[in-house]
N, C-alpha and C positions, 0 to 999 in steps of 0.2 A: 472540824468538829472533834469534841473530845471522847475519846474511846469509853464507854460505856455511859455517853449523855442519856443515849434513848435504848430502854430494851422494847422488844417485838412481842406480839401476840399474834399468831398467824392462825385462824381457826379453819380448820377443814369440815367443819360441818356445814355445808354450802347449797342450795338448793340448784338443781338443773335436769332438765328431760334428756338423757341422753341416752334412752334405752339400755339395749345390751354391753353396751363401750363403759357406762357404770354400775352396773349389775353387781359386780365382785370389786372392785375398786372406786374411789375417792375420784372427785374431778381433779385434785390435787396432782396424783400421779397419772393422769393422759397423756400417753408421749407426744411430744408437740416438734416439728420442725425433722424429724429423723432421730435425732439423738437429746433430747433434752424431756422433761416431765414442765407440768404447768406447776409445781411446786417452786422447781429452780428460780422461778423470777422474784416472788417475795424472797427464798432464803437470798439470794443472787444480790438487792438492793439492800438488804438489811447487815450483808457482809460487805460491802463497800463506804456503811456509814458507819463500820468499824462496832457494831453488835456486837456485843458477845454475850447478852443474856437472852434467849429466844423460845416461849414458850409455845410448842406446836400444839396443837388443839383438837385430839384421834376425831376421826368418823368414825361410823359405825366398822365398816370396814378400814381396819389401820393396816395389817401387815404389808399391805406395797407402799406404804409410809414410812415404817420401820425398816424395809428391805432398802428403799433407796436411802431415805437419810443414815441410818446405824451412826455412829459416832457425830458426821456432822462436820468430819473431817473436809470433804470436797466444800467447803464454807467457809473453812478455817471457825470453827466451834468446836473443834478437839481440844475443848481447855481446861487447865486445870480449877480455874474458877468461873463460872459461869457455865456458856455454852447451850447447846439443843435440851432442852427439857421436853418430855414428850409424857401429857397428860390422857389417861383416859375418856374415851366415850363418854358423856353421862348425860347426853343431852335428850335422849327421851323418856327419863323414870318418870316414876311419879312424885311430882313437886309440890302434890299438896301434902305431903309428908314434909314437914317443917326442916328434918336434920337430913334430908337428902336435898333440901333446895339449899340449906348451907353448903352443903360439898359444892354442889355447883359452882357458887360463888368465890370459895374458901378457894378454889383451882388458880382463880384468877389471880382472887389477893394476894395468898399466898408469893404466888410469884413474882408479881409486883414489888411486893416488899422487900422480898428476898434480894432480887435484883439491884436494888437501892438509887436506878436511875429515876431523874427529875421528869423524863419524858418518855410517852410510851405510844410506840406505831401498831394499829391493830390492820389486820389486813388480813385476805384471803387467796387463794388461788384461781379463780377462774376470772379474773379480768387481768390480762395478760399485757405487761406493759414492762419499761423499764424505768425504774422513778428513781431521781434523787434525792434519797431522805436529808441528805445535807442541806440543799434549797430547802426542802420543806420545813424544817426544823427553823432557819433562816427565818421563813416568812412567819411560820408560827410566832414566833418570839415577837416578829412589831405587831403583832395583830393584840387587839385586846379581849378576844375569846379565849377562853381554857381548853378549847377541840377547833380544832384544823380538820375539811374537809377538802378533799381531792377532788377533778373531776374533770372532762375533755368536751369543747366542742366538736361536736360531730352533726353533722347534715343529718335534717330531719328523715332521710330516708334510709339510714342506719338506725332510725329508733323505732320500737316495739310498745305496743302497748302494755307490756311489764316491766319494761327496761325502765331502773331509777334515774330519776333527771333531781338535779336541785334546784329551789328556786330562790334565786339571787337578787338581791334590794339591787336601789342603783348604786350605792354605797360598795357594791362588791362582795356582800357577807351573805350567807347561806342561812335561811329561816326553815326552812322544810326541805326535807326530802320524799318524794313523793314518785310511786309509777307514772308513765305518760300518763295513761288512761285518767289518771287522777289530775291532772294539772290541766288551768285552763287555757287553752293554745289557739290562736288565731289560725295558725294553716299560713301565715305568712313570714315564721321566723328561715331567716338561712341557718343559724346555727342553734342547739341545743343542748343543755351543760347535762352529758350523761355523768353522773355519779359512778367511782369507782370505787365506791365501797372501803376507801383506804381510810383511817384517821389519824391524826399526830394531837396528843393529848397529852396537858398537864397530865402526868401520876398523881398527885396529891389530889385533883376532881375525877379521875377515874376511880382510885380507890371509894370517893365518897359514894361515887353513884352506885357503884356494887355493894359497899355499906348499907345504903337508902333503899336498894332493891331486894336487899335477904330481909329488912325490917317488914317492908311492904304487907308481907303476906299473900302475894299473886306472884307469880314464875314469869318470868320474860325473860328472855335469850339476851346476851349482849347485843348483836347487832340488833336488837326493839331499841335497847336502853339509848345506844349511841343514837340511833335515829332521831331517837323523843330530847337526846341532849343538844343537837342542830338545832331544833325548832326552839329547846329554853332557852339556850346560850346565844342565838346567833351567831353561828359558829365562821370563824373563819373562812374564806372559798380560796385553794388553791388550784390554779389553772395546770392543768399539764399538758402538753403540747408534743408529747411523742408518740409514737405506734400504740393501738390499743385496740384490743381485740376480746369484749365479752364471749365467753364459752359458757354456754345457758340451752345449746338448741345445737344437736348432730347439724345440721348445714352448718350454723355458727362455727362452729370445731372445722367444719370439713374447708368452707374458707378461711377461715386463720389460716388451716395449712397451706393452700394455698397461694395464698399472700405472701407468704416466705420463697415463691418463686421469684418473687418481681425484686431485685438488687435495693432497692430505695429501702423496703420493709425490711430485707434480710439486714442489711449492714446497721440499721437505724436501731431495731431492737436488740440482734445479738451480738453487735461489734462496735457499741458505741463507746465513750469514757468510762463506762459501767458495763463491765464485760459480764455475760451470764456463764455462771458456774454449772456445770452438774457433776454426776457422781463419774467417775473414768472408769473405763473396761480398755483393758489391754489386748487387742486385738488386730490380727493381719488383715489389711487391706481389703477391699471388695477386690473381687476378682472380676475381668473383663473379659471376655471370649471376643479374638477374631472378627469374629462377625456380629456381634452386637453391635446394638445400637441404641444412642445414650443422649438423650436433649431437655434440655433444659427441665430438670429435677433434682433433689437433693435424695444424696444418697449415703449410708450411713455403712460403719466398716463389716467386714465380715463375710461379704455377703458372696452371692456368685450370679454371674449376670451371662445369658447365653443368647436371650432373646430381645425382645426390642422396649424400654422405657421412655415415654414421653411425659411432661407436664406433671411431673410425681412425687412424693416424697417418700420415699423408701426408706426404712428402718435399719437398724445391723441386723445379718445372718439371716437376711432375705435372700433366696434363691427365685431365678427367673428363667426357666428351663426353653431350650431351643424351639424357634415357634412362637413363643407366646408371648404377649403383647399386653403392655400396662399403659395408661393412658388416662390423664386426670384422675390419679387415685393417691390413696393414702394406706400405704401397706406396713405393720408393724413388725414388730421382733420376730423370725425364726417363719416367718411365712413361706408357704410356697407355692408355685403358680404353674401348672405341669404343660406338657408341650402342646402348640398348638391354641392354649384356652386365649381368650380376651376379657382382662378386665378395666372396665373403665367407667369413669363419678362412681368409684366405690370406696367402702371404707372397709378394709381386710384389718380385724383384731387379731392378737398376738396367736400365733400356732394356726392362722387359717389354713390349711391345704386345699388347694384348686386342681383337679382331675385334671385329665387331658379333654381338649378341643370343646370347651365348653365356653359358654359367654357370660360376664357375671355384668351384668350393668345398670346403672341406675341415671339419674341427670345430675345437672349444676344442682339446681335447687331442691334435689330427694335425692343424694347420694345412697347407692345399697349396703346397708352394714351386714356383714357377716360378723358375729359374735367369735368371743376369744374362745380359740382351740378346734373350732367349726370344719368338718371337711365335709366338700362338697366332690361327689364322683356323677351325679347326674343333673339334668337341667334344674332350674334354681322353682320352676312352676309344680315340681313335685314334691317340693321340701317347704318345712317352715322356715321362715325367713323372718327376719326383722327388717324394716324399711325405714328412715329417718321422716 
């Protein structure tokens, strides 16, 4: 594929319930896996299709957006022409103000044009996948729609009734996109085409639609607009066929993580022909004590390990003090878990501290989150808590 065919539009303005884990941050930056953010996968596939125009798209909260991307460098978009453009918030003013609903717009086009590629990938961070924009660009091209739509079979018992499904002629082409709850389902298919929100799009029909939408007079978000352009266009359906993991729902989040226990899921996402980038930290080793003890979990550098971890994913400059026992859990940056405590189906946000000999627990399916920075020194039935 030729270096700057297709520029990106990666919007982080995303809907998802994740309580306290989104409170001050973007689903964008969720650390995912021990060392990586759910950003890394859209910049990760947009730098191996050799991108170099990428326009990010802030949430309300941006600075752990700008903290981890800054330059754009771990992407290779340290460039001297193109590269990370990083637009403002503007997504909830008021739009019936005529020349604030242009800005909105004006964000898009602008960049578009600017960019001068013939093709354009819009895409989000919380369906976590690794895609090849090169296929995708491929199949675009025989198709005779002007938008390409992505999307995974998955078993009807991985779908929700909000989760987007598209619905597919027998021809293979995508006319709708619709929630389950919205489509009509027998209760006897095996597979269901979940919708991943991704699109690969002529520019010259992107530009129009954003055109036709500042004319309109009513505000609609891009992802309304692309929705409503499936249903005009018949939009292409491209099938993808790798690990995919919607983050929409705390369990959601707390399974992806994991799933990155099991060797098939770790090496299939993070180590396939399309290796996932993130931002690097220069860091000494997790440290092992003696008598710890270490089973099957992913564990990230930095850290200091005294006590016993099973079934986990551990973050960098996590300490695990002598005594204490981690167990089905998902513990972030700089956490600490004091002697004696047990935590386990929990989700520990960044700077959690856990007292001595205390129990933090939750299940598979209601993991406990403790909120970033949260220290708890007595039992968890005397304090406010967040539950998933």
């Amino acid at each position: 594929m030729k270096k700057g065919e297709i520029a990106a539009i990666i919007d982080l303005n995303e809907d998802g319930a994740l309580g306290s884990l989104t409170a001050a941050r973007p689903i964008g930056t969720l650390p995912f896996a021990g060392r990586y953010r759910l950003i890394d996968f859209p910049l990760s596939a947009v730098a191996r299709a050799n991108v170099y125009s990428v326009g990010l798209f802030m949430p309300r909260s941006s600075r752990s957006v700008q903290d981890h991307v800054r330059s754009g460098e771990a992407w290779n978009l340290d460039l001297i022409q193109g590269g990370a453009f990083l637009f403002p918030y503007v997504a909830t003013r008021d739009y019936a103000n005529a020349e604030l609903r242009t800005r909105y717009y004006d964000n898009y086009s602008q960049f578009l044009r600017r960019s001068g590629a013939p093709y354009t990938v819009v895409m989000g961070a919380r369906n976590v996948a690794n895609i090849d924009l090169a296929a995708v660009l491929a199949y675009h091209k025989l198709g005779s729609s002007p938008i390409t739509a992505l999307y995974k079979n998955v078993a009807p018992n991985r779908v929700r009734a909000d989760d987007p499904l598209l619905t597919l002629s027998e021809l293979g082409t995508a006319s709708a996109v619709l929630n389950a709850s919205q489509q009509s389902l027998s209760g006897h298919e095996e597979k269901l085409p979940r919708f991943m929100e991704v699109y690969l799009l002529d520019t010259v029909y992107l530009l129009d639609l954003l055109d036709q939408a500042n004319t309109a007079g009513e505000f609609a978000r891009l992802p309304e607009l692309l929705r409503d352009a499936v249903l005009e266009q018949n939009a292409n359906a491209f099938e993808y066929t790798g690990y995919l993991a919607l983050i929409n729902a705390v369990d959601r989040y707390y399974q992806a993580n994991m799933s990155m226990l099991q060797e098939r899921n770790f090496q299939s996402l993070l180590y396939s022909s399309i290796p996932i980038l993130t931002k690097s930290k220069n860091e000494v080793p997790t440290f092992f004590a003696h008598d710890s003890k270490v089973s099957g979990s992913l564990l990230g550098t930095g850290g200091f390990i005294e006590g016993s971890v099973a079934r986990s994913v551990i973050s960098r400059n996590v300490t695990v003090h002598r005594g204490a026992v981690v167990e089905d859990s998902v513990v972030m940056q700089g956490s600490k878990i004091s002697n004696g405590s047990l935590v386990r189906h929990a989700i520990l946000d960044k700077g959690v501290v856990i007292g001595p000999n205390l129990v933090i627990e939750g299940t598979a399916e209601a993991p406990l989150v403790l909120s970033k920075n949260q220290t708890v020194f007595k039992p968890l039935d005397q304090e406010a808590n967040t539950h998933a």
